[in-house]
NULOMI-712729 format. One record per atom (N, C-alpha, C): x, y, z. Coordinates in steps of 0.001 Angstrom, whole numbers, padded with zeros to 6 digits, always signed. Atoms other than C-alpha are relative to their C-alpha. Layout:
<pts>
XYZ...
</pts>
This chain:
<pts>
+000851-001202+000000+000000+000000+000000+000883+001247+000000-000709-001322-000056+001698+003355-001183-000756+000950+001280+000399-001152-001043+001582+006316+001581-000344+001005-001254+000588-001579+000956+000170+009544+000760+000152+000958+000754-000161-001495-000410+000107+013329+001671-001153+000194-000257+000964+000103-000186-003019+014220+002635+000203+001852+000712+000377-001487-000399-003434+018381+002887-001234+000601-000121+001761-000636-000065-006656+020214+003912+000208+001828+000747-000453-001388-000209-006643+023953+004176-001795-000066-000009+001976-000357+000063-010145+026354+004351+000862+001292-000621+000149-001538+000676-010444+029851+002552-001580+000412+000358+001383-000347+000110-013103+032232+003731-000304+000063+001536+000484+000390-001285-013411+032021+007250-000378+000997+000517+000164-001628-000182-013812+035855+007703-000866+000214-000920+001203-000500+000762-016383+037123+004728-001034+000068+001031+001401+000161+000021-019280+038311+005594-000904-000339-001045+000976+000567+001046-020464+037116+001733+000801-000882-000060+000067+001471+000882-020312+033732+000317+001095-000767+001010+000051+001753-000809-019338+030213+001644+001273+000284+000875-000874+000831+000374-016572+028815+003340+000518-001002-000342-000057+001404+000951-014884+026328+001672+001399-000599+000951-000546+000788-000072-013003+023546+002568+000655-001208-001015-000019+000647+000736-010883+021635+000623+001308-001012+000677-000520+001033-000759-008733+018334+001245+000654-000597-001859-000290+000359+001305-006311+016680-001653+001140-001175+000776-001110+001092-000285-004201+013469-001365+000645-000455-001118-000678-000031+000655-001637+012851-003414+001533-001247+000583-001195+001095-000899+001251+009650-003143+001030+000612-000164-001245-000624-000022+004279+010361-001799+000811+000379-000633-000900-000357+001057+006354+010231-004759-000659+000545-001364+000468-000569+000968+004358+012201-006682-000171+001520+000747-000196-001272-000733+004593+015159-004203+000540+001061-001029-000979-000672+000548+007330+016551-006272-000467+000644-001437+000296-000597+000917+005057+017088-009399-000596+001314+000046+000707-000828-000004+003224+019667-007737+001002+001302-000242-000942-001437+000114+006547+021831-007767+000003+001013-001748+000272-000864+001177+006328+021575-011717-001359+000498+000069+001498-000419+000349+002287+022408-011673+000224+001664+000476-000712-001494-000572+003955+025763-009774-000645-000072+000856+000492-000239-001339+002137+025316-006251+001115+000396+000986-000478-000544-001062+003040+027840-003896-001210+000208+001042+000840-000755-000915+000733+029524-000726-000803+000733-000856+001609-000721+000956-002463+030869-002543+000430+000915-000043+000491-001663-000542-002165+034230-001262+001361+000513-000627-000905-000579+000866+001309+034729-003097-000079-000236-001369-000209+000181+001299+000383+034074-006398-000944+000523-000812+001156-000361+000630-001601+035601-008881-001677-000701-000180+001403+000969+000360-005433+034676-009801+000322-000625-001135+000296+000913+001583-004886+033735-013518+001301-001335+000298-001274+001082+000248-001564+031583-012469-001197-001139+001262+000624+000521-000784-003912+030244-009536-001243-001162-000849+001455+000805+000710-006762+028849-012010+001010-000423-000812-001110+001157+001075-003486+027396-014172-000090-001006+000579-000245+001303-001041-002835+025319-011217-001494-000772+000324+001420+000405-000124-006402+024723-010548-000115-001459-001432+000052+000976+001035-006471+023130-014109+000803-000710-000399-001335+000609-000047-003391+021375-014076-000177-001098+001509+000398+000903-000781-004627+019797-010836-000977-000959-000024+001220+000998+000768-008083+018408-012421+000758-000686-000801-000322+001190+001236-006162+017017-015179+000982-001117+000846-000606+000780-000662-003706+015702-012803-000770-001189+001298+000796+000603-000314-006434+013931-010715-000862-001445-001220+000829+000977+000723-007766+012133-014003+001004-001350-000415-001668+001012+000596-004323+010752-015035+000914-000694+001492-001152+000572-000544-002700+010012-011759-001377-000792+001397+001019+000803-001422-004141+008014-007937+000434+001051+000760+000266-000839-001586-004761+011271-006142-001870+000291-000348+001325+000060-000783-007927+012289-004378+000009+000869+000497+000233-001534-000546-010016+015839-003891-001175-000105+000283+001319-000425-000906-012361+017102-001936-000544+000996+000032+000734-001228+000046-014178+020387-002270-001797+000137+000919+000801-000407-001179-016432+021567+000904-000178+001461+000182+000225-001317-000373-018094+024465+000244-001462+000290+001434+001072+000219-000691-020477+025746+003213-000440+001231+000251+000692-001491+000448-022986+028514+002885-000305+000783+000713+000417-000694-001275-023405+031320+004800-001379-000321+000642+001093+000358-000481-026995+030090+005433+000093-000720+001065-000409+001168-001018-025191+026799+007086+000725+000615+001095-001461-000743-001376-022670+029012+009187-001100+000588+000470+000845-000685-000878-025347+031199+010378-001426-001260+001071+000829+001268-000733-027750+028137+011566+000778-000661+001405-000750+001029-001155-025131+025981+012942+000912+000944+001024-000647-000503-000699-023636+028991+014722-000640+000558+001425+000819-000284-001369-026658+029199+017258+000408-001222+001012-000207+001365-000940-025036+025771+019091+001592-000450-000493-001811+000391+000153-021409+025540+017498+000263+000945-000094-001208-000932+000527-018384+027587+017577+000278-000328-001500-000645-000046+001342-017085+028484+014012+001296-000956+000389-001124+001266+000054-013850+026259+015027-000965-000892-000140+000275+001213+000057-016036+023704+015535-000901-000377-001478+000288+000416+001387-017957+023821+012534+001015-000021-001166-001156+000036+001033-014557+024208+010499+001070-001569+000177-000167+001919-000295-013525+020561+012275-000567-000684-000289+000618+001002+000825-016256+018937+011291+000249-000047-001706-000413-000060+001180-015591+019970+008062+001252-000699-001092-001562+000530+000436-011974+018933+007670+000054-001526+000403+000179+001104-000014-013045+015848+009188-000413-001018-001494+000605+000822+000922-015514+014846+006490+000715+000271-001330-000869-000032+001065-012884+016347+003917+001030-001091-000223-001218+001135+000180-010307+013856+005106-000604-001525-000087+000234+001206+000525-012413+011082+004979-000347-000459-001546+000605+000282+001897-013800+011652+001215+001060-000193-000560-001402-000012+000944-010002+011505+000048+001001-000797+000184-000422+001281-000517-009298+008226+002381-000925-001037+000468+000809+001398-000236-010507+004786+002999+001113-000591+001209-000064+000445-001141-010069+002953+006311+001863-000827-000251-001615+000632+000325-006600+001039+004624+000902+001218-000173-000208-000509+000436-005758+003939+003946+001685+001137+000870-001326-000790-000780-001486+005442+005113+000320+001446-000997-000238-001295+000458-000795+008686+004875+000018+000970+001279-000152-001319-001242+000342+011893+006945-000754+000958-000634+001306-001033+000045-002242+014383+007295+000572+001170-000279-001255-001592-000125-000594+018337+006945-001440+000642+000193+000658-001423-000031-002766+020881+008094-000289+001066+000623-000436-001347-000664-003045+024273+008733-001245-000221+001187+001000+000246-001241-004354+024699+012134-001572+000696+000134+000609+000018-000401-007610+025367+013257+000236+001406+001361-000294-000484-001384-007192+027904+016522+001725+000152+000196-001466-000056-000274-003770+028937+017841+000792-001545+000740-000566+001491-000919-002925+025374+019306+000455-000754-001576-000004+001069+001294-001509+023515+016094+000217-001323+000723-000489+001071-000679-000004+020618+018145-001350-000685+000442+001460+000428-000324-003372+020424+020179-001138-000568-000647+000918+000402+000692-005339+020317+017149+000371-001162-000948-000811+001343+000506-003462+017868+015525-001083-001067+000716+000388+001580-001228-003961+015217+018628-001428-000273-000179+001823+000246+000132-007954+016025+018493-000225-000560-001200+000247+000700+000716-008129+015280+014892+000575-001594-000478-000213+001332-000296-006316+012172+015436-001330-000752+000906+001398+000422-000980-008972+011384+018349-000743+000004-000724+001324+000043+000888-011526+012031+016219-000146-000986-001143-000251+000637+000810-010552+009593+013500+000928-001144-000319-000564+001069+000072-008229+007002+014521-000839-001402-000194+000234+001236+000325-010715+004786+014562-000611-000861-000917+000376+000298+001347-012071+004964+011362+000996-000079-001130-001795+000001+000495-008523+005959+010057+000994+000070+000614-001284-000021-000736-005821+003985+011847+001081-000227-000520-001779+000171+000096-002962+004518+009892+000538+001567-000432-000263-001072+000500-003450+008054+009162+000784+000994+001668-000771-001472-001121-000771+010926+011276-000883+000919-000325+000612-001530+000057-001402+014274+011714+000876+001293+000245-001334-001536-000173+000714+017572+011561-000806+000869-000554+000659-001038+000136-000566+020817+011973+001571+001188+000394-001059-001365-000348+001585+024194+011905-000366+001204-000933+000336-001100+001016+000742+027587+010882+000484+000615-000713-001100-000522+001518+001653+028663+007502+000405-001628-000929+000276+000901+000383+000986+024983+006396+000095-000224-001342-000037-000157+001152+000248+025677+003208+000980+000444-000816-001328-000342+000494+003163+027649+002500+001404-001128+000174-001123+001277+000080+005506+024424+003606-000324-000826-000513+000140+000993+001060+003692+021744+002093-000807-000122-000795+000050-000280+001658+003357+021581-001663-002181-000759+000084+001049+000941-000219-000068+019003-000326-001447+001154-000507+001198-000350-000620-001790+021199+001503+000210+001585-000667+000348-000751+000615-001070+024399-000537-000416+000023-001224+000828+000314+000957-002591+022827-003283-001366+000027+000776+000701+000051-000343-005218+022417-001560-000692+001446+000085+000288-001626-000305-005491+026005-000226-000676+000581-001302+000404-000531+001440-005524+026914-004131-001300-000204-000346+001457-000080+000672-008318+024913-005134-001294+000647+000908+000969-000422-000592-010365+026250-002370-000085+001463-000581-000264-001485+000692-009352+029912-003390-000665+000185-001177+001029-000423+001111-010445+029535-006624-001204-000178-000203+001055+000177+000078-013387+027970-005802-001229+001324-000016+000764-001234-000697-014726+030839-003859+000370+001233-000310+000052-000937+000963-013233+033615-005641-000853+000116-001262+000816+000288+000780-014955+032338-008193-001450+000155+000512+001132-000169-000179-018091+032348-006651-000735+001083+000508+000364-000907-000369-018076+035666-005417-000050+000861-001375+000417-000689+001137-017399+036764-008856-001219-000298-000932+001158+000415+000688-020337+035080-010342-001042+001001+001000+001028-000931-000357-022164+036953-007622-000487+001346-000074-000619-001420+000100-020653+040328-008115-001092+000242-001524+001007-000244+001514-022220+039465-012406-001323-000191+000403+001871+000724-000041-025456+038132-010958-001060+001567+000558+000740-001704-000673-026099+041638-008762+000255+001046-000989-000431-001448+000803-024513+044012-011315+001049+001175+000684-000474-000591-000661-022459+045099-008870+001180-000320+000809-001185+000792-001054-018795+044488-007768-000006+000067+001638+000527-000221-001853-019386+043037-003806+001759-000190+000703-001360-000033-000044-015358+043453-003576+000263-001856+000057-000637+001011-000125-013669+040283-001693-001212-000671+000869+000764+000434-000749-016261+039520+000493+000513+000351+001665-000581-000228-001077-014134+040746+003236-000414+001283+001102-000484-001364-000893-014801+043397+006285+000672+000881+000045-000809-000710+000100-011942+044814+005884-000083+001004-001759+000010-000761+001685-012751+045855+001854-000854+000759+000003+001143-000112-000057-014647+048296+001450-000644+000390-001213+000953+000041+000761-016088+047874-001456-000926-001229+000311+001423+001213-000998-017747+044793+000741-000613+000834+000526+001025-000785-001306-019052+047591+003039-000820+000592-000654+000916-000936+000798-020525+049605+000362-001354-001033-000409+000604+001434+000234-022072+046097-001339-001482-000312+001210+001319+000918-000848-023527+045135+002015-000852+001236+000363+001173-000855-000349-025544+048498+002679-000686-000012-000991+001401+000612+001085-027413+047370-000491-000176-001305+000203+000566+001238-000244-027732+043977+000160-000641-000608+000870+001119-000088-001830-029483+044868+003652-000781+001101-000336+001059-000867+000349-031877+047184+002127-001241-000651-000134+001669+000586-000051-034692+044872+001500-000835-000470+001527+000853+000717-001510-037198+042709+004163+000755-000246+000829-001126+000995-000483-034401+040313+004137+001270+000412+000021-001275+000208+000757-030709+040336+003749+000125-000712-000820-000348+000657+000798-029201+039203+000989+000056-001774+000395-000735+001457-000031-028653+035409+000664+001435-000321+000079-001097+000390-000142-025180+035536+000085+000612+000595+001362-000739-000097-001144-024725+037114+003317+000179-000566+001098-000081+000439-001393-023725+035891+006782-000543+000908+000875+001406-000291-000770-026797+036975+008614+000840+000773+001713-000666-000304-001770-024255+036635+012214+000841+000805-000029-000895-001165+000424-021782+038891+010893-000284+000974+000873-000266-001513-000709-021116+042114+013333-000042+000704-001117+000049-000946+000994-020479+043812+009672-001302+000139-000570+001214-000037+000334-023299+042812+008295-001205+000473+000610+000772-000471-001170-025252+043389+011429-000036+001400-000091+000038-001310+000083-024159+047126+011386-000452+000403-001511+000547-000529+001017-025135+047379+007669-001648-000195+000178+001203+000236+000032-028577+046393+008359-000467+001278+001233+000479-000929-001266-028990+048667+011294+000218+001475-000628+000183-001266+001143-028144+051478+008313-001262+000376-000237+001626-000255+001049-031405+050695+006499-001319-000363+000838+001447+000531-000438-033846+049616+009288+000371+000152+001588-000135-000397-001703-034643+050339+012894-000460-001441+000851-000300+001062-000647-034959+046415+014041+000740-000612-000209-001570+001192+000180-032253+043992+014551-000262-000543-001586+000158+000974+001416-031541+041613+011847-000644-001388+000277+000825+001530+000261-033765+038523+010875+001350-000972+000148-000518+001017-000651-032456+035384+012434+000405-001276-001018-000134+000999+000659-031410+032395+010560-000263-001559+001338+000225+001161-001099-032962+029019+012155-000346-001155-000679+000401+001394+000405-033314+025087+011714-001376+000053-000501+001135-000368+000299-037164+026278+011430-000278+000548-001018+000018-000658+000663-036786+028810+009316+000411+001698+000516-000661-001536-000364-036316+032865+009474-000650+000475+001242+000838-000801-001150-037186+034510+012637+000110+001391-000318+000191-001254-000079-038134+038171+012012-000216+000475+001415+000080-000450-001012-037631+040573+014786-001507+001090+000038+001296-001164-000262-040369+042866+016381-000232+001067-001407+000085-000581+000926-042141+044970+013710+000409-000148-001821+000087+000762+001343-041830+042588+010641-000947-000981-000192+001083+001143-000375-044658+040284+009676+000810-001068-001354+000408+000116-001169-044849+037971+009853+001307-000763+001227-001376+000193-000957-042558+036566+013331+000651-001319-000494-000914+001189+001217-041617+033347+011279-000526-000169-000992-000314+000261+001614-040784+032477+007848+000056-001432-000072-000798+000814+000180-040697+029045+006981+000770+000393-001451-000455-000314+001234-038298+028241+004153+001235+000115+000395-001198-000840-000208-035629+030656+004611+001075-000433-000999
</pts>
């Protein structure tokens, strides 16, 4: 049984628009070294158009060789739900969980690489071991921050998530007519974006409802809190009819 390299990164964990994503890629050991020609570096140093090279250079390299990807996108709808009873770490563990299993089977050797979770890399390591030795006992685990930037695995990985969700903010940006920047707090052509996209009943869909940013853009255009996101459906606050939505 060949070993493998098994890297799982996230992009997105900050936006107040669109998903985050999770992505997970395994690749055998002695094939590590191709990713150097495909040009994988750390996402965040490399251009977009060289970024979607690698992107497509990694699909083709998935059809032709025995590696294994995972793409976990999760919608601000899901982050705002599951954030009335989980921490965002914890919904970003489950995540990387079910990433590392879609890209391994129970026989399955290989060292894990990934960027941490919380300031504990070591810590989080051990937990996702706990969490999965016993469905995957031959898989390690190494976590350290800046992950992506040391191994070629797991900054592939990083990439395809990047482009995923760049990508999908630009489809949203054509769909509104309106560039919604990065999706970031800090941009503000996001800030401008979200005081129109909190102008209606609702907020937008692509936004994260729990957002503090978002929160203060809505409190621009309307004198009650912001509508709730729930397993039920929408809860409207005082002075909206009606007080639930199903659906949502």
């Amino acid at each position: 049984m060949k070993p493998y390299v098994i890297g799982v990164d996230e992009v997105g964990r900050g936006p107040a628009i669109g998903p985050l994503v999770v992505a997970s890629l395994a690749v055998p050991e002695n094939d590590v070294q191709r990713l150097i020609k495909i040009g994988v570096r750390d996402s965040k140093k490399i251009s977009k158009a060289k970024r979607e090279m690698i992107e497509e250079d990694i699909y083709a390299a998935l059809k032709e060789c025995d590696w294994k990807f995972c793409l976990l996108p999760i919608s601000p709808k899901s982050i705002d739900i599951s954030r009335s009873f989980k921490s965002l770490n914890e919904i970003e563990e489950e995540a990387f969980i079910e990433a590392i299993k879609n890209v391994s089977l129970e026989h399955t050797i290989a060292t894990v690489k990934l960027d941490p979770i919380g300031n504990r890399p070591e810590l989080f390591a051990r937990r996702m071991y706990s969490r999965l030795h016993l469905e995957r006992p031959h898989l390690d685990f190494e976590s350290r921050k800046g992950m992506d930037d040391t191994c070629l695995v797991t900054g592939a990985a990083s990439i395809m998530a990047k482009v995923y969700r760049d990508r999908i903010i630009a489809d949203l940006s054509n769909e509104l007519g309106f560039n919604v920047g990065s999706g970031y707090p800090s941009d503000p052509t996001t800030i401008e974006a979200l005081k129109e996209l909190t102008k209606g009943e609702l907020p937008h869909d692509s936004l994260r409802w729990t957002w503090a940013t978002t929160s203060n853009a809505w409190k621009e255009n309307h004198t009650v809190p912001i509508p709730t996101r729930t397993t039920n459906g929408i809860v409207l606050q005082q002075g909206l009819n009606p007080s639930l939505w199903s659906g949502g």
